[in-house]
C-alpha positions in Angstrom: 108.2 84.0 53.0 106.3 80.6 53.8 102.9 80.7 52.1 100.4 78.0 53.4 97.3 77.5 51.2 94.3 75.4 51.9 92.2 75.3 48.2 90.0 78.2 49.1 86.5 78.1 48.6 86.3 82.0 48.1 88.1 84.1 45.4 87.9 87.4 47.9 89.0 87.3 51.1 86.8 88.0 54.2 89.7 90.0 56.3 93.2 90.1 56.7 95.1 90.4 59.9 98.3 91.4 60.1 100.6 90.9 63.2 103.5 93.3 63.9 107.0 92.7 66.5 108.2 96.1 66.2 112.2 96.3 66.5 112.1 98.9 69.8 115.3 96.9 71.8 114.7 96.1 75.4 110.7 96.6 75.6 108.0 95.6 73.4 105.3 97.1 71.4 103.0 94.6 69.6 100.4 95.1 67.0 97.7 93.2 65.4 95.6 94.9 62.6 92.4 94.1 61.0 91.8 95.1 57.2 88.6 94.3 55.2 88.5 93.2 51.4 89.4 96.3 50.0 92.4 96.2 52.4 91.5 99.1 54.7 92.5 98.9 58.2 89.3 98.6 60.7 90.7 97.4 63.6 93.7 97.7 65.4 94.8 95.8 69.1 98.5 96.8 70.7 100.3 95.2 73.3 102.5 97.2 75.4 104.4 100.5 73.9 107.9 101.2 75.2 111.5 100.9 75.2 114.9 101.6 77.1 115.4 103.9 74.2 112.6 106.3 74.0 114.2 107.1 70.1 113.1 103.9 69.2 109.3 103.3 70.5 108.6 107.0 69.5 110.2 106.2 65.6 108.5 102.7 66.0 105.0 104.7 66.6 105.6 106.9 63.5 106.3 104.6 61.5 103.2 102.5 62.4 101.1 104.8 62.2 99.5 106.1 59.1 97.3 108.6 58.7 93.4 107.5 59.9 94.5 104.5 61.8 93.6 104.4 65.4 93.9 102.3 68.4 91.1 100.1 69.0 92.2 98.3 71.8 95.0 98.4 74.1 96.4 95.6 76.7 99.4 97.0 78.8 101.4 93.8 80.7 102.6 95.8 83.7 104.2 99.0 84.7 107.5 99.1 83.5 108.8 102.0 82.2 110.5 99.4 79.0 106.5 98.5 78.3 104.8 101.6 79.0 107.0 104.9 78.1 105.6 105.3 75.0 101.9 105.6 76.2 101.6 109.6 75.7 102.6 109.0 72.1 100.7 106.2 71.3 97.2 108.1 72.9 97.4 110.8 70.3 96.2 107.5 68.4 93.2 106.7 70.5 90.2 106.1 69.0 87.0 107.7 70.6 86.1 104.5 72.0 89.4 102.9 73.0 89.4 100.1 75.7 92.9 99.7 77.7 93.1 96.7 79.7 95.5 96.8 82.7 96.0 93.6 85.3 94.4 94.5 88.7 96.4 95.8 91.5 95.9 97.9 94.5 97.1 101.7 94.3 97.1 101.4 97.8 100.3 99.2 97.0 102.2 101.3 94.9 104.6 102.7 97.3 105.8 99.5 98.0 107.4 99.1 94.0 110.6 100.9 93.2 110.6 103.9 92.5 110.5 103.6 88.7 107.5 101.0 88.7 105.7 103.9 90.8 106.8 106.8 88.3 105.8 104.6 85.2 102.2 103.6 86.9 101.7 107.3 87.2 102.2 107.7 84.0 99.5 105.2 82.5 97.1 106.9 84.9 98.1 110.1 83.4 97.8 109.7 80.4 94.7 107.6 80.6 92.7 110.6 82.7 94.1 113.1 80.7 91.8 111.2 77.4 89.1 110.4 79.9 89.8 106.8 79.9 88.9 104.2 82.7 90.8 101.2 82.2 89.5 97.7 82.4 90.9 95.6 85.3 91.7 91.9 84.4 91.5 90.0 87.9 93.1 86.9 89.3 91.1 83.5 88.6 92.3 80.5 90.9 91.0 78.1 87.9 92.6 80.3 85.0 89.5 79.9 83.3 85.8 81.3 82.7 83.3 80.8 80.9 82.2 84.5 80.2 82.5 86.0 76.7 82.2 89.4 75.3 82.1 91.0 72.5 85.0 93.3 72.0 82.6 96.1 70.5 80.2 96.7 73.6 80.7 98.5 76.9 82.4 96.6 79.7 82.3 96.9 83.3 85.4 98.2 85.1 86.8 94.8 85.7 87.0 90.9 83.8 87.9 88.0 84.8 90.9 86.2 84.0 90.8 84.2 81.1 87.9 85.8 79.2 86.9 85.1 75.6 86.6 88.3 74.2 85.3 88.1 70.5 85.8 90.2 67.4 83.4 89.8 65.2 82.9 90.1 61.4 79.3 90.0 59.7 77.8 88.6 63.1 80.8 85.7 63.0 83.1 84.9 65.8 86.7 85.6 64.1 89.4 86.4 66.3 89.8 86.0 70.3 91.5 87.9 72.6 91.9 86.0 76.2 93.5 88.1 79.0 95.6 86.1 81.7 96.5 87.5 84.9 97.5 84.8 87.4 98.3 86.9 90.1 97.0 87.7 93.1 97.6 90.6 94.4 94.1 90.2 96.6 95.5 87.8 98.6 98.9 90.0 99.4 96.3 92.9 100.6 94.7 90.8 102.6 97.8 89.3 104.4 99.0 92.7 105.0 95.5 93.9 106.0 95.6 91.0 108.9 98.6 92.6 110.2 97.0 96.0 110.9 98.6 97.8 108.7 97.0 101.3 108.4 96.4 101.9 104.3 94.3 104.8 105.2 97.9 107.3 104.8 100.2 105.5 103.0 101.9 108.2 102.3 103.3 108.1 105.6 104.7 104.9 105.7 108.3 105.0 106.9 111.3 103.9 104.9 111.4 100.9 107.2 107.8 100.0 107.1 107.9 99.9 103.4 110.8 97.6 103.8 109.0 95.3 105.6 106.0 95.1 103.6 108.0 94.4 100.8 109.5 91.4 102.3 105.9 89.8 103.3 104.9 91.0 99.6 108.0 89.1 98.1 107.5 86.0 100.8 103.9 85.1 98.7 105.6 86.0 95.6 108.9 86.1 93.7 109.0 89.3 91.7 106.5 92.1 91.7 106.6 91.3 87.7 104.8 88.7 88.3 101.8 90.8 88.2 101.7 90.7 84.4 99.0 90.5 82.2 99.1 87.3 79.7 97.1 87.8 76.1 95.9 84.9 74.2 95.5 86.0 70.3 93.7 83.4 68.3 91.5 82.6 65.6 87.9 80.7 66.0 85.8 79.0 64.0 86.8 79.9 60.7 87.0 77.9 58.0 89.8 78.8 54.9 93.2 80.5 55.7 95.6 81.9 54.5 99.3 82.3 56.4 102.0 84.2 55.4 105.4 84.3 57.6 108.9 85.6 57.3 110.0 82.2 57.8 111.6 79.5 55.6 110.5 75.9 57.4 107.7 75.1 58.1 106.7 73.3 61.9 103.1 72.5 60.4 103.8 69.8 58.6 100.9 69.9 56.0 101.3 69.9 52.8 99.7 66.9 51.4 96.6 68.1 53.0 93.9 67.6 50.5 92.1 70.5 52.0 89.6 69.4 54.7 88.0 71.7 56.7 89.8 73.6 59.7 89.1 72.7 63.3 90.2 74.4 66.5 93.3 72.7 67.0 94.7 73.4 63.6 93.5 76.6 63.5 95.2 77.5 66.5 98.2 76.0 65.0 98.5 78.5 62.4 97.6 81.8 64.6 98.0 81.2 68.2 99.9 84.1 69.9 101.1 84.1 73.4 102.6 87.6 74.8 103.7 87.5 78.0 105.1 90.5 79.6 107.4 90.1 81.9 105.6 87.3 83.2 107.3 85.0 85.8 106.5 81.5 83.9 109.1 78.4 85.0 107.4 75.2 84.4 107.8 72.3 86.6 110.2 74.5 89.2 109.4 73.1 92.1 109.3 77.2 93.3 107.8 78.0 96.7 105.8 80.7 94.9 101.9 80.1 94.7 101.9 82.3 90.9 104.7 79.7 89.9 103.3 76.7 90.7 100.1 77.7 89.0 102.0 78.2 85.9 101.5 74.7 85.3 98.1 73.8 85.9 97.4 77.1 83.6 99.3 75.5 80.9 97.3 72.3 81.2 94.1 74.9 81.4 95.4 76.8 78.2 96.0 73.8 76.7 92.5 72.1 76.9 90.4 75.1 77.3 91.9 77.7 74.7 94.6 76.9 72.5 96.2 73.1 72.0 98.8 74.9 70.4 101.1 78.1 70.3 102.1 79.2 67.2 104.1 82.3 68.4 105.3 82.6 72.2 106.7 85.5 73.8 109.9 84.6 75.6 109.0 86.5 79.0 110.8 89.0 80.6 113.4 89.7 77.7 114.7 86.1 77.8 115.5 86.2 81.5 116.2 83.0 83.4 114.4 84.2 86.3 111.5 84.3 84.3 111.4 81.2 81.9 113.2 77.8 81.5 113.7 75.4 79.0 110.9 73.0 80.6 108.6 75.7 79.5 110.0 76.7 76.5 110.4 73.2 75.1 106.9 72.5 75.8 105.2 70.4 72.6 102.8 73.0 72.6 105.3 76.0 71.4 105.7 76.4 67.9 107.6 79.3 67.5 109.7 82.1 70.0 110.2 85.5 70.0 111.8 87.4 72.8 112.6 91.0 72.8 115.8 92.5 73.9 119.1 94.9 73.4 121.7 93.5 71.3 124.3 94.0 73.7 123.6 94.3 77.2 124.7 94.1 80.6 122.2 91.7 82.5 123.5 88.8 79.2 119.2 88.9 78.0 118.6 86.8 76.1 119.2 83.3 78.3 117.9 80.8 75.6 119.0 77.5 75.4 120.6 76.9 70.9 119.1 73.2 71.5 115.6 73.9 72.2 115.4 73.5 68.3 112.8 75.8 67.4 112.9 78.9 65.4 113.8 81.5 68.0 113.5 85.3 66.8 115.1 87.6 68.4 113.5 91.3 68.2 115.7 93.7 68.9 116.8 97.7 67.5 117.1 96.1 64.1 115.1 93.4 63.4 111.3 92.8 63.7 108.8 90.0 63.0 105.7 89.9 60.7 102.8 87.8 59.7 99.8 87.9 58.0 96.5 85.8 58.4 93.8 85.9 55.6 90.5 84.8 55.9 88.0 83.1 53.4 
């Protein structure tokens, strides 16, 4: 365990969080948990809940959950059965007031995906109707990012805009940030295929064929229907004393002769910048035809300035596919640390990650998980 200390002003600590990889294999299911002073759990976030191996999501949610803790809020990447099969477990963990955030799309599109993205989006409608839930659409940006911030305890309309600051608060302070990405859009396919008179009034009619040819317009404005994923930026703000605790034994930081000035945003997000990803379609610099692609860059440039200077944790996307990711944007100075989740043996040869990228690299899979905690002051 590395232990960072900064001579805190406070002998109790404000709050705790504590941040959760669960080892579910090829999928992901993602926790971040809030506990006050007396180290009782008050808030809970998850990111994505499912696996190849529904064993393994449904033991992972067992496990996790203790009696009285509930989900607070929930951000789901994309429909893929691997991120989302877990869903009707995890609900009987909803709190009353649960928010689930989903990346826009059009359901007017979804016999266009194979047949399993189609089955799993049905399921996440499912099981969100059947608790009464209307999720929160996160919508494409063309700058990446907005001004708008909200406070992750009030109502919200039914959709966001990408790169929101949504704020968790603590004794009327700003301590956390949750920033939803989804670079995406899935507008402008609609509106292509809308030009070409295509009748979405029965789309339940559309011909093997048809759908055939949609699908290559759709994939002619875009590379993968995964890109369609929603990107979470976890972060602290404007705090000042912290405490980090890793199951890591180096340290990237490079401060220990500090002599304990006071945080600002740039080390801050040093220590507890998350990136989760999804199965996000993220190649820097790849000279790619897409439009989603070549915006990757100009939202890491946004990221950077706007958000987070640095990445402590990054999800490798897509379960360490080279489709996905390359080594341009996994060596980027602003990646700390990488996580990618996967099987440990498996056909399609996930993970693809370069051994010289020399940074820690964890690799989340049946067996092994990840955990930190962040403490306040």
């Amino acid at each position: 365990m590395l232990l960072i200390n900064k001579n805190f002003k406070s002998v109790n600590p404000v709050i705790k969080v504590k941040r959760q990889i669960h080892p579910v294999g090829h999928g992901a299911f993602i926790t971040e948990q809030f506990f006050d002073p007396e180290d009782k759990c008050i808030f809970t976030v998850v990111y994505d809940c499912g696996s190849r191996s529904k064993q393994l999501i449904n033991k992972a949610i067992t496990d996790f959950f203790n009696e009285g803790i509930k989900v607070d809020v929930l951000f789901i990447s994309h429909f893929d059965s691997d991120h989302v099969n877990g869903l009707p477990n995890l609900s009987m963990h909803f709190s009353k007031d649960v928010k689930v955030f989903i990346p826009f799309f059009y359901q007017k599109l979804r016999n266009i995906y194979p047949k399993d993205k189609a089955i799993a989006i049905d399921l996440v409608f499912k099981t969100l109707k059947a608790h009464t839930i209307n999720p929160i659409y996160v919508t494409y940006n063309a700058n990446s990012y907005t001004s708008d911030e909200l406070d992750i305890n009030h109502p919200f309309n039914r959709s966001i805009k990408s790169g929101t600051h949504i704020h968790y608060y603590i004794n009327e302070q700003i301590i956390w940030e949750y920033v939803p990405f989804n670079l995406f859009d899935e507008k402008a396919i609609y509106n292509k295929l809308k030009s070409l008179n295509i009748d979405f009034s029965a789309t339940e009619a559309w011909s093997n064929e048809m759908i055939k040819d949609i699908r290559i317009i759709y994939h002619e404005m875009c590379s993968s229907i995964n890109e369609n994923s929603l990107i979470i930026l976890s972060h602290t703000v404007k705090v000042r004393d912290i405490n980090l605790q890793i199951n890591d034994e180096s340290c990237d930081w490079q401060c220990q002769n500090c002599s304990g000035c006071e945080y600002d945003r740039y080390k801050l997000n040093m220590t507890s910048a998350a990136l989760y990803t999804g199965d996000s379609v993220l190649k820097a610099n790849s000279g790619t035809k897409s439009k989603a692609l070549k915006e990757f860059d100009i939202f890491l440039l946004v990221l950077c300035k706007e958000y987070a200077p640095v990445i402590s944790l990054f999800q490798v996307p897509h379960h360490g596919s080279k489709n996905n990711s390359n080594s341009i944007t996994l060596a980027d100075k602003m990646i700390l640390r990488l996580f990618v989740n996967c099987q440990e043996y498996n056909k399609i040869k996930h993970p693809n990650i370069s051994q010289s990228l020399n940074k820690p690299i964890y690799i989340i899979d049946k067996s092994h998980g990840y955990n930190e905690e962040i403490t306040f002051y």
